[in-house]
NUSEMI-9400 format. One record per residue: residue in three letters; x, y, z of N, C-alpha, C, O, CB in turn; residue number from 1. Coordinates in pm, whole numbers, padded with zeros to 5 digits, m for minus. Glycine has a CB too. Layout:
> Ala_X_Y_Z_X_Y_Z_X_Y_Z_X_Y_Z_X_Y_Z_NUM
...
END
This chain:
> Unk_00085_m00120_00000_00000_00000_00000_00088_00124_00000_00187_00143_00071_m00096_00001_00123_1
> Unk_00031_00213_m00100_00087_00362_m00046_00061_00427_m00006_m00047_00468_m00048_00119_00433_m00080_2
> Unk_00119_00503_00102_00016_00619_00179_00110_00757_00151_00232_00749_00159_m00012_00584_00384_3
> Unk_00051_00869_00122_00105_00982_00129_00003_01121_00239_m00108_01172_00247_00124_01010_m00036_4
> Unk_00146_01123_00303_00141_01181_00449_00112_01380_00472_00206_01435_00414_00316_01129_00516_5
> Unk_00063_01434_00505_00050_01528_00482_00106_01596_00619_00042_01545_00711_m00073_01541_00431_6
> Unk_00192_01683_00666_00301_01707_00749_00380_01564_00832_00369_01501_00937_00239_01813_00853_7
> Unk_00471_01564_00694_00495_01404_00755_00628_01413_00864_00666_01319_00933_00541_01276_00606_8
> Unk_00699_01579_00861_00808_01574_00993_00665_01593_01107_00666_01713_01132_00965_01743_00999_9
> Unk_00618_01567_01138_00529_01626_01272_00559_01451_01336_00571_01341_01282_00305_01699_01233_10
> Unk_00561_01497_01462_00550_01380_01592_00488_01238_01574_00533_01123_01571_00456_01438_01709_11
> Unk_00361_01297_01562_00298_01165_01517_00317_01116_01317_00292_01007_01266_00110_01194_01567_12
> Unk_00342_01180_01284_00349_01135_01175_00481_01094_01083_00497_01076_00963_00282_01212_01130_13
> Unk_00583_01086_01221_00741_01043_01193_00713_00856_01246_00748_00752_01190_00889_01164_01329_14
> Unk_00647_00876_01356_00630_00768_01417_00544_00676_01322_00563_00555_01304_00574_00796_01548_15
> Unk_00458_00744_01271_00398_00626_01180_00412_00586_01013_00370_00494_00942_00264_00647_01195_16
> Unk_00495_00710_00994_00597_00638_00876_00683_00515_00906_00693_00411_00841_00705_00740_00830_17
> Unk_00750_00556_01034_00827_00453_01069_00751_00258_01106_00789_00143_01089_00895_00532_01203_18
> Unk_00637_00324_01160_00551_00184_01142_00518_00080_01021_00517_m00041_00998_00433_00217_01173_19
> Unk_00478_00262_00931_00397_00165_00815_00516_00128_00736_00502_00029_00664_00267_00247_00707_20
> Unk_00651_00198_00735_00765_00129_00651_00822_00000_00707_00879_m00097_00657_00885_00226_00636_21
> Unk_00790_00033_00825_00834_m00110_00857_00728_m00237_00871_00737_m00328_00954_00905_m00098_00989_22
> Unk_00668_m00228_00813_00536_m00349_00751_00580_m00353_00633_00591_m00468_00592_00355_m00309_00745_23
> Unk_00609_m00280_00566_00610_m00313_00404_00565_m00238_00306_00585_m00255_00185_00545_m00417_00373_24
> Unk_00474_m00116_00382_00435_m00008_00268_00497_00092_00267_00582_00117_00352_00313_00039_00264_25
> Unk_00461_00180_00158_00549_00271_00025_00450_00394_00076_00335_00424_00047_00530_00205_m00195_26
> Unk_00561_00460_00179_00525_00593_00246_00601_00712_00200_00720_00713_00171_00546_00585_00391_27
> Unk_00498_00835_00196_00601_00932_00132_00519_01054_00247_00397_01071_00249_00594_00960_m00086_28
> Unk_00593_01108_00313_00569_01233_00405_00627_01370_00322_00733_01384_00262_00658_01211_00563_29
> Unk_00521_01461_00342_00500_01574_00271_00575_01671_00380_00538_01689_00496_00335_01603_00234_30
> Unk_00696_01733_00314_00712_01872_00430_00762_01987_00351_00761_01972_00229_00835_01847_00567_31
> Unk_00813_02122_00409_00853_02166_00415_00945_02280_00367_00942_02382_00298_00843_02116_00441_32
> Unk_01049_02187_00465_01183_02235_00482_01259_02130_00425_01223_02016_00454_01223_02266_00627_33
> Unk_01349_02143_00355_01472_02060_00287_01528_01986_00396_01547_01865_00382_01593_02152_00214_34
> Unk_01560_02050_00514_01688_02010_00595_01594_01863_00680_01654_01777_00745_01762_02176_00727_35
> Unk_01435_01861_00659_01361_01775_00756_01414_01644_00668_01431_01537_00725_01172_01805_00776_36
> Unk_01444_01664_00493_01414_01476_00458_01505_01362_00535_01470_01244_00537_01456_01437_00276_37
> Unk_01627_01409_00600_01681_01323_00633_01610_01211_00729_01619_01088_00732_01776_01377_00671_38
> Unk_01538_01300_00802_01497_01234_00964_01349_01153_00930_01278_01080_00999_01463_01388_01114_39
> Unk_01333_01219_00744_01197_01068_00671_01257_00978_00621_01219_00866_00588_01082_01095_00531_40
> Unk_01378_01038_00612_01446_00891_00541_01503_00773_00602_01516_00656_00568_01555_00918_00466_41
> Unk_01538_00857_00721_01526_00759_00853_01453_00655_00875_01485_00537_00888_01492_00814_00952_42
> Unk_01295_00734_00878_01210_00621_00929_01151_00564_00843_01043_00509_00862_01120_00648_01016_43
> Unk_01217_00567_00721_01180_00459_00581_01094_00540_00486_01033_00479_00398_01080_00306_00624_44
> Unk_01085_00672_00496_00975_00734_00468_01060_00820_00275_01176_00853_00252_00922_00862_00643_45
> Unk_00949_00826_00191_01036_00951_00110_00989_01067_00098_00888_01086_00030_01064_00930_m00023_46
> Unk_01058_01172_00166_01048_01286_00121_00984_01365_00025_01048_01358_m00080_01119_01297_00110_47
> Unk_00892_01432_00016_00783_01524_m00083_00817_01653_m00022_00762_01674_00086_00595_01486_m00072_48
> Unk_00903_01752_m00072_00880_01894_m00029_00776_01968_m00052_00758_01935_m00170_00962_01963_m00068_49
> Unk_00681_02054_m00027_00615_02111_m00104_00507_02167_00006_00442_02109_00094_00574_02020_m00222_50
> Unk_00512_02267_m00022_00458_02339_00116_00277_02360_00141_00202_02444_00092_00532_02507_00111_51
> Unk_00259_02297_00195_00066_02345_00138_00004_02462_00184_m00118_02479_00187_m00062_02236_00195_52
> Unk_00079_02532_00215_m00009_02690_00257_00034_02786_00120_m00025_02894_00114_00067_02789_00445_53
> Unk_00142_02754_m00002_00103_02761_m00089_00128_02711_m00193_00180_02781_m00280_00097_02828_m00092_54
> Unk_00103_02591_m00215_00091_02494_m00280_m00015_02524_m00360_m00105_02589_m00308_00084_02388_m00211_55
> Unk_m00030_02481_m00523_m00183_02459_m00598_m00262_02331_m00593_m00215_02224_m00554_m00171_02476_m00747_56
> Unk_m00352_02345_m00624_m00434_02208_m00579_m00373_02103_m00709_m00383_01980_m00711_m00644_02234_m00581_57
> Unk_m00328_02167_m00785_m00257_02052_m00915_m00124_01999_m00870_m00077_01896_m00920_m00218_02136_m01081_58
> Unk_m00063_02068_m00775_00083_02004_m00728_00074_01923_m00602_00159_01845_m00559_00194_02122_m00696_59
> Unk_m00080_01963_m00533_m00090_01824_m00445_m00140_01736_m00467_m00119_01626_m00415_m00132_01820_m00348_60
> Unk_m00211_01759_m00544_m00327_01591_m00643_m00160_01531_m00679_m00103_01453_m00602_m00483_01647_m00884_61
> Unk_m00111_01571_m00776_00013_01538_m00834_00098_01468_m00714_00151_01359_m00739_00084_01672_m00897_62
> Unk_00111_01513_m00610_00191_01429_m00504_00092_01303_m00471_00155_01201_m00446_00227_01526_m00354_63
> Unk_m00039_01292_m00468_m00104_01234_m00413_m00163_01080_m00514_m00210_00976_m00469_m00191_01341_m00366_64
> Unk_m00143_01113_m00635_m00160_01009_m00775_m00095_00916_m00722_m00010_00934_m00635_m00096_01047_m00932_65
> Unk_m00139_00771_m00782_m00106_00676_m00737_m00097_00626_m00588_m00016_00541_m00550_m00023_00676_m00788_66
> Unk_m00191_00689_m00507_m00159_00620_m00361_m00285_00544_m00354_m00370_00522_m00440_m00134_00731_m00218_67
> Unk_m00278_00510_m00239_m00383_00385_m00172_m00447_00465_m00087_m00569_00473_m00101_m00315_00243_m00084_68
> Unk_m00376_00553_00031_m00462_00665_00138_m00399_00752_00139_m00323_00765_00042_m00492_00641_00283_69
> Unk_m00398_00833_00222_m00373_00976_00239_m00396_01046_00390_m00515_01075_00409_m00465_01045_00139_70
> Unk_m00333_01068_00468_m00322_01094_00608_m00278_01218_00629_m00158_01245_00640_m00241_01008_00675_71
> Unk_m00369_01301_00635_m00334_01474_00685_m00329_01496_00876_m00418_01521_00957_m00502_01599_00609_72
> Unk_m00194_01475_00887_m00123_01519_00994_m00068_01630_01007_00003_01648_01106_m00046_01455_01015_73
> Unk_m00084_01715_00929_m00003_01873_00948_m00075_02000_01085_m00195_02003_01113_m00031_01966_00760_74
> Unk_m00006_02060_01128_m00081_02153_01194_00016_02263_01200_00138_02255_01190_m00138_02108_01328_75
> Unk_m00050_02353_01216_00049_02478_01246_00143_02501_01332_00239_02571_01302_m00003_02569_01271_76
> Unk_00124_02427_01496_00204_02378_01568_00187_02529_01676_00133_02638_01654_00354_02326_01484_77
> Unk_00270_02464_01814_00255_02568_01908_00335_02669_01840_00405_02666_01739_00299_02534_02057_78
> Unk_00304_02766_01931_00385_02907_01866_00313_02984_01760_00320_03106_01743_00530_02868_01790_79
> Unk_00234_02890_01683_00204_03018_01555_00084_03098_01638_00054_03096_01757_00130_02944_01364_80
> Unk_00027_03172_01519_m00058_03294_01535_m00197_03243_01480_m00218_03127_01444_00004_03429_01449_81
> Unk_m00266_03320_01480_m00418_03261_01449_m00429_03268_01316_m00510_03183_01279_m00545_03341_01514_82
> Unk_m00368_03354_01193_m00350_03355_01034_m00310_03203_01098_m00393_03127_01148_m00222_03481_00925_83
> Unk_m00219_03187_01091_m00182_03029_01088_m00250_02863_01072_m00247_02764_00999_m00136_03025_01193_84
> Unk_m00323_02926_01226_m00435_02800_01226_m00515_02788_01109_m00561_02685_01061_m00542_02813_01340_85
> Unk_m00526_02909_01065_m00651_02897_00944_m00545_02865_00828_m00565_02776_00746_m00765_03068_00906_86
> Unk_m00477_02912_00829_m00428_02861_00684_m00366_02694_00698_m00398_02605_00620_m00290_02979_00623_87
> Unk_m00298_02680_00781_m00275_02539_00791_m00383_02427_00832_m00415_02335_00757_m00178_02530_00879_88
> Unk_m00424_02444_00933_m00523_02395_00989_m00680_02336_00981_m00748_02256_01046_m00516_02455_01036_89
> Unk_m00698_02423_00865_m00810_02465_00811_m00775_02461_00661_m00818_02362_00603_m00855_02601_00868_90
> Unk_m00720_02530_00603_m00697_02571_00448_m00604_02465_00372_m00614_02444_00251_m00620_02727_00438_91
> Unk_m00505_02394_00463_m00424_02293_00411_m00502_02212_00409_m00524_02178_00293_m00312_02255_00468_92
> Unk_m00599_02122_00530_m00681_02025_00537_m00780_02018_00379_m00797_01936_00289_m00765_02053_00680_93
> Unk_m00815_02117_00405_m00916_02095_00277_m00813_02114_00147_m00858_02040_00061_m01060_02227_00272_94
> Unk_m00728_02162_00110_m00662_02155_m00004_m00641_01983_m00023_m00695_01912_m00108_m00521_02250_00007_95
> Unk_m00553_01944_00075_m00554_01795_00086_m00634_01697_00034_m00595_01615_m00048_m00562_01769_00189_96
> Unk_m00801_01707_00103_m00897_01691_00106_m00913_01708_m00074_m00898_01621_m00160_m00958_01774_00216_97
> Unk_m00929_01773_m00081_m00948_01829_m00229_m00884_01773_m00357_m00935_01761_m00469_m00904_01961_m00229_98
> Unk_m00730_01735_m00308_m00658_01701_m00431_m00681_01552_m00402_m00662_01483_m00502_m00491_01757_m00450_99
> Unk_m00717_01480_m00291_m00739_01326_m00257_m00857_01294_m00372_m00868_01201_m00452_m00797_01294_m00075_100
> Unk_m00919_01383_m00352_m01082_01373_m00469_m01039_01358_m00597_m01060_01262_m00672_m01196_01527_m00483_101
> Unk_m00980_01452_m00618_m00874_01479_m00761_m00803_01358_m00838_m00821_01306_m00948_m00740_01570_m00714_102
> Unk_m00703_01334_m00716_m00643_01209_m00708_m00686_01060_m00724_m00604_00972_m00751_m00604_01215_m00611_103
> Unk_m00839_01033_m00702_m00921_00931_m00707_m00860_00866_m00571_m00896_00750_m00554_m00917_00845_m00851_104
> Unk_m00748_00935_m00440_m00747_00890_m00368_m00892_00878_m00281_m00952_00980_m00247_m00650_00933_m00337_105
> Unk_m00972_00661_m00229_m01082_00711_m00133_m01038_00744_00013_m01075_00843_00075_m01192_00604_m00124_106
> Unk_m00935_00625_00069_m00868_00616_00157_m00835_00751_00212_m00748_00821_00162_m00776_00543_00122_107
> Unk_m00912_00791_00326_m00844_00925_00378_m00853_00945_00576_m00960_00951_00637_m00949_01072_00286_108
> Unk_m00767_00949_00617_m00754_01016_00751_m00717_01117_00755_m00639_01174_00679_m00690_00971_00831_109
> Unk_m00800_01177_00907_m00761_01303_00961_m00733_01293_01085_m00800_01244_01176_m00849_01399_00947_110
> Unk_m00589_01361_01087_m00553_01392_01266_m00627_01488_01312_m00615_01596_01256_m00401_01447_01308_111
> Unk_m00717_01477_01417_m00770_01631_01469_m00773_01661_01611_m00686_01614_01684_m00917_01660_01429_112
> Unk_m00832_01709_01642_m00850_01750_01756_m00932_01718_01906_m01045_01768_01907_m00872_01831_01718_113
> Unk_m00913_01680_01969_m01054_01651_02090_m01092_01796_02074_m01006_01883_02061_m01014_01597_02292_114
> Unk_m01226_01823_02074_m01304_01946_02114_m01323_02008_02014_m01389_02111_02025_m01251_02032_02206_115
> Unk_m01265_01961_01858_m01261_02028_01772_m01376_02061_01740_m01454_01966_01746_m01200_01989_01694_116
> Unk_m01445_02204_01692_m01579_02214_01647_m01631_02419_01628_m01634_02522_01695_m01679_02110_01789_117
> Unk_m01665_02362_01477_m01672_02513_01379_m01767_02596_01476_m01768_02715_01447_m01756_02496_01189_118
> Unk_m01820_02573_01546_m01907_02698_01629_m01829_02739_01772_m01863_02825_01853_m02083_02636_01675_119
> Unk_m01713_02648_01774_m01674_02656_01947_m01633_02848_01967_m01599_02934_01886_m01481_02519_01993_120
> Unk_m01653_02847_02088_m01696_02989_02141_m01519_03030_02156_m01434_02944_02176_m01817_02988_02320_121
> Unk_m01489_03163_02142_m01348_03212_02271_m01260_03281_02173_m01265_03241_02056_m01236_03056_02365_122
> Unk_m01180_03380_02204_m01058_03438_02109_m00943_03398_02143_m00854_03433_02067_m01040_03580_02104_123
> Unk_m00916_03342_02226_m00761_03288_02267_m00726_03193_02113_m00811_03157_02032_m00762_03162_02450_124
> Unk_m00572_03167_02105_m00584_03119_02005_m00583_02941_02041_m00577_02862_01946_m00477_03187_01915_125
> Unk_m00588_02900_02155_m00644_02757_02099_m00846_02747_02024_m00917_02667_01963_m00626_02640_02271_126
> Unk_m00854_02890_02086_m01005_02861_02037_m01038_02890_01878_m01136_02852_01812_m01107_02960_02126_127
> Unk_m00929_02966_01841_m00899_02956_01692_m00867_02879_01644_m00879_02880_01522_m00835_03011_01644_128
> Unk_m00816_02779_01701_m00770_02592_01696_m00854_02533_01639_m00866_02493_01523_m00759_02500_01831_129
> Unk_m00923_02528_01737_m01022_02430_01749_m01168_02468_01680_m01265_02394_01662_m01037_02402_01898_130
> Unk_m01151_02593_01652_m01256_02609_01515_m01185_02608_01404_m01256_02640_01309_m01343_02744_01503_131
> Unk_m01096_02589_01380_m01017_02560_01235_m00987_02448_01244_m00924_02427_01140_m00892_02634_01194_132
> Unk_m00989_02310_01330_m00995_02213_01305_m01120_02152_01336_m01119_02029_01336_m00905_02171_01344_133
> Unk_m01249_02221_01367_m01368_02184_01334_m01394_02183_01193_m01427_02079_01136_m01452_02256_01398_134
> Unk_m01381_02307_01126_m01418_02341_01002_m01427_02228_00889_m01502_02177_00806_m01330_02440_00967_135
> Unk_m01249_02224_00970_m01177_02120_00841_m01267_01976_00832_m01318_01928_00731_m00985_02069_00886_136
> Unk_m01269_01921_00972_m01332_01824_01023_m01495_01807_00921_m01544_01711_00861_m01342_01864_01194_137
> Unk_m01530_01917_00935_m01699_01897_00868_m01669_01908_00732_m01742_01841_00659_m01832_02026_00911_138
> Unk_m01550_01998_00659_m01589_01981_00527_m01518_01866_00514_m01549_01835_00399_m01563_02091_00425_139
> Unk_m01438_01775_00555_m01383_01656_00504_m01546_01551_00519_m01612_01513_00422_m01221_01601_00613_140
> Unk_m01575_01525_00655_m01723_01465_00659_m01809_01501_00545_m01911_01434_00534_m01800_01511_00784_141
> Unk_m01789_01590_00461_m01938_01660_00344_m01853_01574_00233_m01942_01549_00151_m01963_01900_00297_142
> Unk_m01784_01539_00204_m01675_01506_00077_m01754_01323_00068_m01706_01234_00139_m01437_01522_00141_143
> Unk_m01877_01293_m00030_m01915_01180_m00007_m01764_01057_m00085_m01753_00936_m00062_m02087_01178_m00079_144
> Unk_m01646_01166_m00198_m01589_01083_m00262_m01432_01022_m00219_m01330_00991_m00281_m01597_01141_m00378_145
> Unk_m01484_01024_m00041_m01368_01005_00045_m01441_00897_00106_m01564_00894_00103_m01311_01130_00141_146
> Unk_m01378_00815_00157_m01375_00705_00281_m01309_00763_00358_m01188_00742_00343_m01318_00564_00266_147
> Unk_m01353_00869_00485_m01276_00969_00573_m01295_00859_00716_m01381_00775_00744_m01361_01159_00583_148
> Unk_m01171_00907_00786_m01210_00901_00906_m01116_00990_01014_m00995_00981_01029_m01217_00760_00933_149
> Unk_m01199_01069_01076_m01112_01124_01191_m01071_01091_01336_m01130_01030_01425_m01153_01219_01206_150
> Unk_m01004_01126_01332_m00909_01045_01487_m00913_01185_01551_m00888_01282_01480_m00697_00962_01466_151
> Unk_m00951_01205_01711_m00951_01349_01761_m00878_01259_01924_m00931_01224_02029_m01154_01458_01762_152
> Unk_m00758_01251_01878_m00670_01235_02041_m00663_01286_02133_m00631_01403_02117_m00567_01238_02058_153
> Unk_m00682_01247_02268_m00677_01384_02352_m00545_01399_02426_m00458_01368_02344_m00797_01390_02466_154
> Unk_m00509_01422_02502_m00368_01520_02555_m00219_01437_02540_m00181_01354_02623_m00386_01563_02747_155
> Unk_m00151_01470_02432_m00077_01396_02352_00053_01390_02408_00116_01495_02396_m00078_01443_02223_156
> Unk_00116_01292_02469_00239_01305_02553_00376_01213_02476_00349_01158_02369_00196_01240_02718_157
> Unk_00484_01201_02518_00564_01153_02494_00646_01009_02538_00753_00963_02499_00597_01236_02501_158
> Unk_00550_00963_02631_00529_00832_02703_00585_00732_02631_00590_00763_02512_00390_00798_02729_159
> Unk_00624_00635_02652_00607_00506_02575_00513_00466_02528_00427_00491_02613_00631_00417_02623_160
> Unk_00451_00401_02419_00311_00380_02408_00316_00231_02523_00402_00184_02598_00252_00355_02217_161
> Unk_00194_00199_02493_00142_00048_02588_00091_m00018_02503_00092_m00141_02508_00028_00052_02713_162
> Unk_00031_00056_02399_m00091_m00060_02305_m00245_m00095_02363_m00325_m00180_02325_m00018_m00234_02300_163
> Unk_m00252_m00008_02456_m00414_00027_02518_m00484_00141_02520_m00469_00240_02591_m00425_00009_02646_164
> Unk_m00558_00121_02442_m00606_00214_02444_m00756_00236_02441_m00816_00130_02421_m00550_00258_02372_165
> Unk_m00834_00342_02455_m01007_00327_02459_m01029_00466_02337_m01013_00587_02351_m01102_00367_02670_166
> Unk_m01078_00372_02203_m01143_00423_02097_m01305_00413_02053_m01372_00325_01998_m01074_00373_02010_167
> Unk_m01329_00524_02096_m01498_00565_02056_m01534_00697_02030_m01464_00798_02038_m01598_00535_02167_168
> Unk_m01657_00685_01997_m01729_00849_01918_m01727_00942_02015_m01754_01060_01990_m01906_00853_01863_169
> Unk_m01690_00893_02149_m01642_00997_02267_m01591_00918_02426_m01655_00845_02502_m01792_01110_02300_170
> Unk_m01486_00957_02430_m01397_00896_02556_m01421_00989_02666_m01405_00950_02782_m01228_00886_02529_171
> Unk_m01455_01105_02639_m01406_01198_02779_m01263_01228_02754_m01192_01160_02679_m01417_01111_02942_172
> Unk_m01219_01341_02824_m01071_01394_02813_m00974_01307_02878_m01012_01243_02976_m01053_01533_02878_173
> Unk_m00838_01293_02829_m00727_01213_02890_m00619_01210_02779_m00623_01257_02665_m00776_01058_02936_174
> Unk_m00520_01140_02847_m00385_01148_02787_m00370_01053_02712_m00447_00960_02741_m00279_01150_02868_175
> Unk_m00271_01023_02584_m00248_00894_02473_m00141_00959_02435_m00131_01076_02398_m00363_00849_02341_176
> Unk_m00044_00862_02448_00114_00877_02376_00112_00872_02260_00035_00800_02198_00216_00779_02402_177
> Unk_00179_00933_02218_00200_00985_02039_00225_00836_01945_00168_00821_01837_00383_01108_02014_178
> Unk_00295_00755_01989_00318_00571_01961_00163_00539_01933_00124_00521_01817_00389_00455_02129_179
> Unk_00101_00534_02010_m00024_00451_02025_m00124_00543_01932_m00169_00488_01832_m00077_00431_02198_180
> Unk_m00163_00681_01960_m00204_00760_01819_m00120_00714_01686_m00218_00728_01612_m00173_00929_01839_181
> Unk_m00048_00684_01624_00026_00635_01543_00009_00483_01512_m00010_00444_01397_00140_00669_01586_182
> Unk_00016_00406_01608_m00075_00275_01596_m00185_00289_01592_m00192_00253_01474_m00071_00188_01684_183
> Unk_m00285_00311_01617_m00409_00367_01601_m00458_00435_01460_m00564_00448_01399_m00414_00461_01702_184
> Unk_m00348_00464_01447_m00418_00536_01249_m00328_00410_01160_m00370_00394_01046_m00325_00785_01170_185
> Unk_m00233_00338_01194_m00159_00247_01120_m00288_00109_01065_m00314_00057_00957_m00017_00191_01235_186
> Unk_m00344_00093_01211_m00467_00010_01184_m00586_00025_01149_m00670_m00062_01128_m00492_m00038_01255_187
> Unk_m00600_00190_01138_m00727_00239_01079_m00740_00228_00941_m00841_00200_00876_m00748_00369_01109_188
> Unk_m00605_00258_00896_m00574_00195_00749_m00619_00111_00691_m00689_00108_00590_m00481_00155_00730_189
> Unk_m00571_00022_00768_m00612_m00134_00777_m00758_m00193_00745_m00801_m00293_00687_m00588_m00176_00918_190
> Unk_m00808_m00098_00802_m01035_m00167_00844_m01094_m00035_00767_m01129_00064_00831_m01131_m00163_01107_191
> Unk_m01100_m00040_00689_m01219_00051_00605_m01362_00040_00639_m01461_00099_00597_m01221_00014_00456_192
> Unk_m01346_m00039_00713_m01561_m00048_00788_m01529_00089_00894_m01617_00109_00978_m01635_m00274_00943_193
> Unk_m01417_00176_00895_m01404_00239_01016_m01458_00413_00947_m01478_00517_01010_m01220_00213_01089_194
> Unk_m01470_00381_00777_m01517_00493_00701_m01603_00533_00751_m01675_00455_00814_m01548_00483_00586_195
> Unk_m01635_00676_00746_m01756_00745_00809_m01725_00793_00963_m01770_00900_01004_m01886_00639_00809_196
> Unk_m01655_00718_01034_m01618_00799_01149_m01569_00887_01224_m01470_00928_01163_m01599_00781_01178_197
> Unk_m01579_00942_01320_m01513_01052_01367_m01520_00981_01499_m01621_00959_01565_m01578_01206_01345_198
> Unk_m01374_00941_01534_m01338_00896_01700_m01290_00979_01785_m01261_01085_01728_m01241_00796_01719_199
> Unk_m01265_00980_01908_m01159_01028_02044_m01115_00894_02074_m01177_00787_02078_m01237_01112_02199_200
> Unk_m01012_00920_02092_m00872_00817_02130_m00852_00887_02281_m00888_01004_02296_m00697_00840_01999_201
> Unk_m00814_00840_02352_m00723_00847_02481_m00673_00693_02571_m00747_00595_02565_m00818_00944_02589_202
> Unk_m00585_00689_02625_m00534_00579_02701_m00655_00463_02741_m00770_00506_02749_m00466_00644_02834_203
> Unk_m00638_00355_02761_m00737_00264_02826_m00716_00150_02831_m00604_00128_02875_m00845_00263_02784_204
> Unk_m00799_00016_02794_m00747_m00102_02814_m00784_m00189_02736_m00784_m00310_02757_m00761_m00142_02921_205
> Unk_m00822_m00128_02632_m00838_m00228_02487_m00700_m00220_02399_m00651_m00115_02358_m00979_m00164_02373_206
> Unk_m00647_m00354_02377_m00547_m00381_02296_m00563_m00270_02164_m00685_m00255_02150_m00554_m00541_02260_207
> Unk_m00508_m00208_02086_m00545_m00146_01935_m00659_m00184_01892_m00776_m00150_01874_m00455_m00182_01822_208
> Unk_m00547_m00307_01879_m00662_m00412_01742_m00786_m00431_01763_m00869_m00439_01672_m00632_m00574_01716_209
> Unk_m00808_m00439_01860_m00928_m00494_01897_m01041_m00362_01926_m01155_m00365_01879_m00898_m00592_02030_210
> Unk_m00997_m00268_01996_m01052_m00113_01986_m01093_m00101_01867_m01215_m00107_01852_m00954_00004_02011_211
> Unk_m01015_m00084_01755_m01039_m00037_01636_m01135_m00129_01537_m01184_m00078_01436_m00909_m00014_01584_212
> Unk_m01163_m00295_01580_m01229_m00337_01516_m01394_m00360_01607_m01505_m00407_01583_m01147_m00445_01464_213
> Unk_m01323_m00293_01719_m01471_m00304_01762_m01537_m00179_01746_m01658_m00182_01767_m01489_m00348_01908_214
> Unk_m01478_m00052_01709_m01596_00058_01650_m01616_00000_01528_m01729_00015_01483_m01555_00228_01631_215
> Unk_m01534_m00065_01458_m01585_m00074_01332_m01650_m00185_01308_m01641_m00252_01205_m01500_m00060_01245_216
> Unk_m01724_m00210_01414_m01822_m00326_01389_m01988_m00290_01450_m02096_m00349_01451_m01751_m00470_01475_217
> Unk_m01940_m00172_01492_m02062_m00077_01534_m02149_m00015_01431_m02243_00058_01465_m02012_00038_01610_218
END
């Protein structure tokens, strides 16, 4: 399978290049900065420069031809400004989104947010967050020519993973190591009965596998 990664230097999405290359599939993480390909090439991953805040929708379909899925992990990251969230957050997602259609990619995940949601109230800028990763969230859900599914993790740490975890249409708030979010979309891959969903992930005591095939048997 091929998957092409959409901020593929980001945390979770180093970790799960490194997964899915090491199964056997043909991963290519989207970044940047020049100086990041080394640390994809590392984790088996190939390198796509190409920046999507301004990128055309013909040069990301074009990265995106020939894959199997498509995993938009990018975010603007701490530190930026609220232009930011929206343009990355929001404006990359759906470009993505957009060239996957293009692409005849159906296969599609989204990294998002716990709490994410286009009406949420507040001016601070996580609340600019989290309505720019609502947004994104609903117009990927409106896209009938996707097999979407979103993953909304909640408080993302640096732990070891465990491989337990509790996946459903709502967990309540809690912590999940960046490993186990990363296993968690490696196997979402995997079960396409999981199309149509929008989960929360956080820590718990269901093996992956078994989490993930039991929403998708719901």
């Amino acid at each position: 399978m091929r998957i092409v990664i959409a901020g593929g230097h980001g945390q979770i999405a180093l970790r799960l290049e490194r997964l899915l290359a090491g199964r056997g599939d043909e991963v290519a993480g989207i970044i940047r900065k020049a100086e990041q390909a080394d640390d994809l090439r590392d984790a088996g991953a190939e390198p796509v420069l190409l920046d999507l805040e301004s990128a055309s929708a013909e040069e990301v379909t074009a990265c995106l031809r020939g894959a199997d899925a498509a995993v938009f992990a990018a975010g603007a990251g701490p530190g930026s400004g609220s232009a930011r969230k929206d343009t990355v957050d929001r404006g990359a997602a759906v470009l993505f989104a957009d060239a996957a259609v293009q692409a005849g990619v159906r296969r599609f995940l989204v990294v998002s947010s716990m709490g994410a949601d286009p009406q949420h109230e507040g001016d601070e800028i996580f609340d600019v967050y989290q309505r720019a990763k609502g947004e994104a969230d609903a117009y990927v859900q409106g896209l009938d020519a996707l097999d979407w599914t979103i993953l909304r993790p909640g408080m993302l740490t640096n732990d070891a993973g465990t491989g337990m975890v509790r996946l459903e249409a709502h967990t309540g708030r809690g912590p999940i190591p960046r490993d186990d979010v990363a296993a968690v979309l490696a196997e979402l891959l995997d079960t396409p009965a999981t199309a149509g969903l929008t989960l929360e992930l956080i820590g718990g005591s269901a093996p992956v596998s078994v989490a993930v095939k039991s929403v998708a048997g719901n």
